[in-house]
C-alpha positions in Angstrom: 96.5 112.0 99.2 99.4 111.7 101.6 99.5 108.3 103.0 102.0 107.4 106.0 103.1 104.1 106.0 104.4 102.1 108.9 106.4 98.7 109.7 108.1 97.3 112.6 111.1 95.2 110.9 113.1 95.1 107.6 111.1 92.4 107.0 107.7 94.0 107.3 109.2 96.8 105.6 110.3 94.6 102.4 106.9 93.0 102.6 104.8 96.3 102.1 107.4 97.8 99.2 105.0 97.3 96.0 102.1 99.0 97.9 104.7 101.7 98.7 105.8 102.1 95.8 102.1 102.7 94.2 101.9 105.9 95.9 103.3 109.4 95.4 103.4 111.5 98.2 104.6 109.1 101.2 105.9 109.8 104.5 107.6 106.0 105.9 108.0 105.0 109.6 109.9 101.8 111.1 110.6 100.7 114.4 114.3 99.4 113.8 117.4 100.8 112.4 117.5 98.4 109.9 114.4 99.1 108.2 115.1 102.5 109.0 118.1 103.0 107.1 116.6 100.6 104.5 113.7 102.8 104.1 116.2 106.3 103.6 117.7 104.2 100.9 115.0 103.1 98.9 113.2 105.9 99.5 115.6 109.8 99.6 112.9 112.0 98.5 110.4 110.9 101.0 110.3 111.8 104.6 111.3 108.7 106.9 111.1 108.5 110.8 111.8 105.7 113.8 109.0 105.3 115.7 109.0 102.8 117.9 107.6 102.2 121.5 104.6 104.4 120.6 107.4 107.4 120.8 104.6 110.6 121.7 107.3 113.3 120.0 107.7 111.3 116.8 104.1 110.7 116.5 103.3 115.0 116.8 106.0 115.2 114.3 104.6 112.7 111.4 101.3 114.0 112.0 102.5 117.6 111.9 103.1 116.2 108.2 99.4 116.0 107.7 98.9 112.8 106.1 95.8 111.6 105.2 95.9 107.7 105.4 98.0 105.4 107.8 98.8 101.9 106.5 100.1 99.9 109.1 102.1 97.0 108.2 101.4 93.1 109.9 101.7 93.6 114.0 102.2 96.7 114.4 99.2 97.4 117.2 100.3 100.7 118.9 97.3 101.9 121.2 98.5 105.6 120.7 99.8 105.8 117.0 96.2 104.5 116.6 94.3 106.4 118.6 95.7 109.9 117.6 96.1 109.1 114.2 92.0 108.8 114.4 91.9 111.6 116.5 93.5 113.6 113.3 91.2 112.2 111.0 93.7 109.5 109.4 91.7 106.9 107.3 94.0 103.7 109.0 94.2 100.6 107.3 96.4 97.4 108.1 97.7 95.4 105.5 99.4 91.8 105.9 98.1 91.6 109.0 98.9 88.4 111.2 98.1 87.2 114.3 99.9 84.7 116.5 98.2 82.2 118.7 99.9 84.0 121.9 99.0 87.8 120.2 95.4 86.5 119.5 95.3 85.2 123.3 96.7 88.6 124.7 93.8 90.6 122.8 91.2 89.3 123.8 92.4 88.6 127.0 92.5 92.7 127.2 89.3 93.0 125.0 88.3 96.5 126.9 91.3 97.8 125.4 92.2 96.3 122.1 88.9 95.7 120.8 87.4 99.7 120.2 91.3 100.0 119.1 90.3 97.4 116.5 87.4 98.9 115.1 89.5 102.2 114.3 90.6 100.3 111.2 88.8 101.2 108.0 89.5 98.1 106.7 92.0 95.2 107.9 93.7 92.8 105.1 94.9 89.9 106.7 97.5 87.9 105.5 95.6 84.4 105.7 92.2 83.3 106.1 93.0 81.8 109.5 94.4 85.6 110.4 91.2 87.0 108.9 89.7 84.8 111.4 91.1 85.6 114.2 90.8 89.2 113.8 87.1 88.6 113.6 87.4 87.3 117.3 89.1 89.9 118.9 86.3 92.8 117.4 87.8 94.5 114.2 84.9 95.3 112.0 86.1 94.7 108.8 88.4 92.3 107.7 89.3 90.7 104.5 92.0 88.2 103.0 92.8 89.3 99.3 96.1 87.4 99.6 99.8 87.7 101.0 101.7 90.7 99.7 105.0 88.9 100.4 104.5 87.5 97.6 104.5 90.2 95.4 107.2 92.3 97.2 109.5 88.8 95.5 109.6 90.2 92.7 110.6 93.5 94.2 114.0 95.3 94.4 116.3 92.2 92.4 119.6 93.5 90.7 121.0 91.4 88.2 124.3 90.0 90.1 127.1 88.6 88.7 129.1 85.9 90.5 132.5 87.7 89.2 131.2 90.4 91.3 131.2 88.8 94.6 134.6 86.9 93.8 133.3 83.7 92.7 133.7 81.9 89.5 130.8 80.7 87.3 131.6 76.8 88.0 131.7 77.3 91.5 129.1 75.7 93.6 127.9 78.4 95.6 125.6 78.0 99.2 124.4 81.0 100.5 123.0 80.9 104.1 120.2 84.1 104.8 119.0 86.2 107.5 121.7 83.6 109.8 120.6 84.9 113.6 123.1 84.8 116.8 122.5 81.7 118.2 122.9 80.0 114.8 126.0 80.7 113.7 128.5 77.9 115.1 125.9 75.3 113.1 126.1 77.5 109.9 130.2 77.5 110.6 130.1 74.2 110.9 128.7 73.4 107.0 130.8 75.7 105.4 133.8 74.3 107.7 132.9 70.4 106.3 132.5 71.9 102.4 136.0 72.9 101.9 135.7 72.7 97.9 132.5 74.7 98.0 131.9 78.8 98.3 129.3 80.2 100.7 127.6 83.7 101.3 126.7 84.3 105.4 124.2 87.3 105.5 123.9 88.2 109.1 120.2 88.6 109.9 121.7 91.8 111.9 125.0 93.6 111.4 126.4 93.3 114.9 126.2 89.5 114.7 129.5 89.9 111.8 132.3 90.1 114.6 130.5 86.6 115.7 131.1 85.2 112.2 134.8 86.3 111.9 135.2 84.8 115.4 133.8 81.2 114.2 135.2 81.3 111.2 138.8 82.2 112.5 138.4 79.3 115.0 138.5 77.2 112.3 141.0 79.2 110.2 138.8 79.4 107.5 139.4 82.3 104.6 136.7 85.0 104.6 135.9 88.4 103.3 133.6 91.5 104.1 131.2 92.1 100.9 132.5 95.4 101.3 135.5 95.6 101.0 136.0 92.7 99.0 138.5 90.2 98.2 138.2 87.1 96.5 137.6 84.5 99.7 136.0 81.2 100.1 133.6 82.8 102.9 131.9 86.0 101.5 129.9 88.1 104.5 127.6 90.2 104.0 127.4 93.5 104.9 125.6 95.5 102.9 121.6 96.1 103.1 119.4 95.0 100.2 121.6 92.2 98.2 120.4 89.1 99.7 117.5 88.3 97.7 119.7 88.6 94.7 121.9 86.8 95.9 120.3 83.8 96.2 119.3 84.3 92.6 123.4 83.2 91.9 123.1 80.5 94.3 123.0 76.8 94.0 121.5 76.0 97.3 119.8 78.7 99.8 119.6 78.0 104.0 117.1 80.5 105.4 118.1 81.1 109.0 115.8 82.4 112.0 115.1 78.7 111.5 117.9 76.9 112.9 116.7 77.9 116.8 113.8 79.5 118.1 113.4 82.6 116.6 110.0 81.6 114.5 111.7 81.7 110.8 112.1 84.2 108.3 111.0 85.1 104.7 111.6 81.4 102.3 109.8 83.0 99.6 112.7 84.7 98.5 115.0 82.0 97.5 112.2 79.8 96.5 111.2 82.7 93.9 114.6 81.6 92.3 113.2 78.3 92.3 116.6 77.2 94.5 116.7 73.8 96.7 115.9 75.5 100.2 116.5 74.1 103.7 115.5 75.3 106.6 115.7 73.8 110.3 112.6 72.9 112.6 111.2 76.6 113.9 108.8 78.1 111.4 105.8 79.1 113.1 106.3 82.7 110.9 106.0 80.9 107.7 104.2 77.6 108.5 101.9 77.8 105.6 104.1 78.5 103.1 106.3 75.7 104.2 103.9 72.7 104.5 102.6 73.9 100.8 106.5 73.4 99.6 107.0 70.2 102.1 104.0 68.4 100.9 105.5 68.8 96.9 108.4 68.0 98.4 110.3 71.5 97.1 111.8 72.7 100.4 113.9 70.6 103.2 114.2 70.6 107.3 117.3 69.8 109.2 117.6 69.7 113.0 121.4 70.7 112.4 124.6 70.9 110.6 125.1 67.3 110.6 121.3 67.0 108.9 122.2 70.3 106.6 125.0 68.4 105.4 123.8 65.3 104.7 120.7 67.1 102.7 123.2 69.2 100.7 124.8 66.0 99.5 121.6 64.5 98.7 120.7 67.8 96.6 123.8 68.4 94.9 123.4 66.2 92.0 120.1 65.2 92.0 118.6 66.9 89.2 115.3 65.2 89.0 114.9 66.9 92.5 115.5 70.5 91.3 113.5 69.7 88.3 110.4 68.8 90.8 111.4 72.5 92.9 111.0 74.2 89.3 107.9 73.0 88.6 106.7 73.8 92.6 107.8 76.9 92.4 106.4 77.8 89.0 103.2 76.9 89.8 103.0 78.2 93.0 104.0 82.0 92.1 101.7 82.0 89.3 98.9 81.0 91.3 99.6 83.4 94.4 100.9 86.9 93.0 98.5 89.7 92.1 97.5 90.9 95.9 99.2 94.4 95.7 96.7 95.4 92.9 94.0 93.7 94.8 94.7 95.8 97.8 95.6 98.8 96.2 92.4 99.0 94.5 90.5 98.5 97.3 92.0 101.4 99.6 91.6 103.4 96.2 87.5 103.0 96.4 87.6 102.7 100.1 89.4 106.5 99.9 87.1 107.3 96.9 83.9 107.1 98.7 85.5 108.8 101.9 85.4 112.4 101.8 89.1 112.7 101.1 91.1 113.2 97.3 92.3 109.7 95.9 94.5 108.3 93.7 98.6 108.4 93.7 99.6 111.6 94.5 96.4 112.7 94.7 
C-alpha cells in the first residue's frame, strides 16, 4: 500500500511523523519550504513534493505515483487535491484535524461546496472532541477523536545534546526562546539584553527572520553566534532545521514564541515533554487546550511582555518547589495522553483491510 501523505507547515509536518514513520512505501507533500526541506531530510529515500495552492501540475505528478491512500494532515482542505485524489480511487483520510471558529464559520457558510468535499473522507480523526464536533456540523460523515498525535510525535526525532556542543558550560543557566516570529523579536532581545550573566538559544520560527536577530542584538552590542558556524557566544542562533526540541531538553527555562503577538501560538508540548518551566505570552488560540490543562496545575506561565518574562524568570529561577510541581504535571499528563498513533494507525489498517485494496506497511 502506497500511502501519500500531506501537511501544510513544519509543524503539521512534525505532528504527523510517528504515523509516517509506520509506513513503508510513502510519497510526502508540504506546502512550505520549511517542511519541505524537512521532509527531504528525514525522509531521502522517499519521494517528496511542494504542493501548495492546489498546484494542478504537482497534483498529476504525485498521482502519476499511484498511491493508494491520502492522509491529509490538520487544515489542509484543498477542493482539488480532494476531489481528484477520489477521482483516482485514493482512500483519503485526515488526521489531527482542527477547525477554527472562523474555518468552521467559512464552511458552512459555503456548505454547497465544502460539505460533498467533506464526505470524500473515509474517515476524519479530529484532534479534539470540540473539533470532532464541529466537523459533524459542516457534513463530514465520519468523524472520530482517538486523541492528539502531537503528543506522540514528542517523543519523536530527540538527539541526545550536549551543552559543550553548543558552547555552553554545564553550570550555565541556559534560556532558550522557540519558534520566536518577526514581530517578537525586539521583546525576546530585550530579556536576553537584561540577563547579562545568563546564556540564551533564539530559534527563529523562519530562517529569514536571523538578519532581524543580529540587527537587535547588535543594537544592543550583545555577543552572538550562528549555530552553524559556531563559536562560543552568550547568544547562540539557530539555524539549523530539527534541533529545537532537543534543545530545550538542555535548557533551564523554554519561551515558546508565536505567542508573544498575534500569530495564534505554536507547539508547548515540546518543552513541556522535558518537563521545563514554560512561558508563553497571551495569543494561544492554537494550543488553548493544552495550555489551560498546564495553567490550571499551575505548570506553564503567561507574560504580556519582556518586562512580565523577566519578572517570571526571576520568580522561576530558584524556586524549586515550583519545578517540582511542573515534574509532577508533566509526568502525569504525558502518561495519560500518548498512545494515539497506534490508535489511529490501527484503525486506517482495518478501514484499508475491509476496502478492496492490500494493507499493512509496505503492503
Amino acid at each position: 500500500m502506497r500511502v501519500w501523505f500531506h501537511a501544510s507547515s513544519l509543524g503539521e509536518l512534525n505532528a504527523i511523523v510517528p504515523l509516517i514513520n509506520k509506513f513503508d512505501d510513502r510519497i510526502i507533500s508540504t506546502f512550505t519550504k520549511t517542511a519541505y526541506l524537512q521532509a527531504q531530510k528525514n525522509y531521502p529515500y522517499s519521494k517528496v513534493y511542494r504542493y501548495f495552492l492546489d498546484n494542478p501540475f504537482t497534483l498529476r505528478e504525485i498521482l502519476s505515483q499511484k498511491p493508494d491512500v491520502l492522509i491529509i494532515a490538520e487544515t489542509e482542505i484543498w477542493p482539488n487535491l480532494i476531489n481528484m485524489s477520489y477521482k483516482h480511487g485514493l482512500k483519503i483520510f485526515l488526521v489531527n484535524g482542527r477547525l477554527s471558529n472562523r474555518s468552521f464559520r467559512f464552511y458552512k457558510a459555503f456548505s454547497l461546496i465544502f460539505t460533498p468535499i467533506f464526505k470524500k473522507f473515509l474517515r476524519i480523526y479530529a484532534r479534539s472532541d470540540g473539533d470532532r464536533l464541529k466537523f459533524k456540523l459542516v457534513g463530514a460523515s465520519d468523524v472520530v477523536f482517538f486523541g492528539d498525535l502531537k503528543i506522540d510525535a514528542v517523543k519523536t526525532n530527540i538527539r541526545d545534546i550536549k551543552r559543550g556542543e553548543l558552547g555552553f558550560n554545564e553550570e550555565d543557566f541556559i534560556i532558550t526562546f522557540g519558534s520566536v516570529r518577526s514581530k517578537e523579536i525586539e521583546e525576546v532581545v530585550k530579556v536576553i539584553d537584561y540577563f547579562k550573566n545568563f546564556k540564551f538559544v533564539v530559534a527563529p520560527r523562519h530562517l529569514d527572520n536571523i538578519s532581524k536577530i543580529i540587527e537587535e542584538l547588535n543594537k544592543r552590542e550583545i555577543e552572538w553566534s550562528l549555530r552553524i558556524p559556531l563559536k562560543p557566544s552568550r547568544v547562540l542562533i539557530l539555524n539549523s532545521f530539527g534541533e529545537l526540541k532537543s534543545i530545550y531538553g538542555i535548557s533551564d527555562i523554554c519561551l515558546v514564541g508565536g505567542t508573544l503577538k498575534n500569530y495564534g501560538g505554536h507547539n508547548i508540548l515540546e518543552s513541556l515533554y522535558f518537563k521545563k518551566p514554560t512561558i508563553i505570552g497571551p495569543y494561544y488560540k492554537n494550543v488553548k487546550q493544552y495550555v489551560e490543562y498546564f495553567k490550571k496545575n499551575n505548570a506553564i506561565f503567561i507574560a504580556q511582555n519582556a518586562s512580565e518574562m523577566i519578572e517570571i524568570i526571576n520568580i522561576i529561577k530558584d524556586n524549586n518547589n515550583l519545578k517540582e510541581n511542573i515534574i509532577k504535571v508533566c509526568e502525569a499528563f504525558f502518561r495519560e495522553h500518548i498512545g494515539a498513533v497506534n490508535r489511529i494507525y490501527d484503525d486506517i489498517l482495518e478501514r484499508m483491510k475491509n476496502s478492496s485494496l492490500p494493507f499493512g506497511p509496505g503492503g
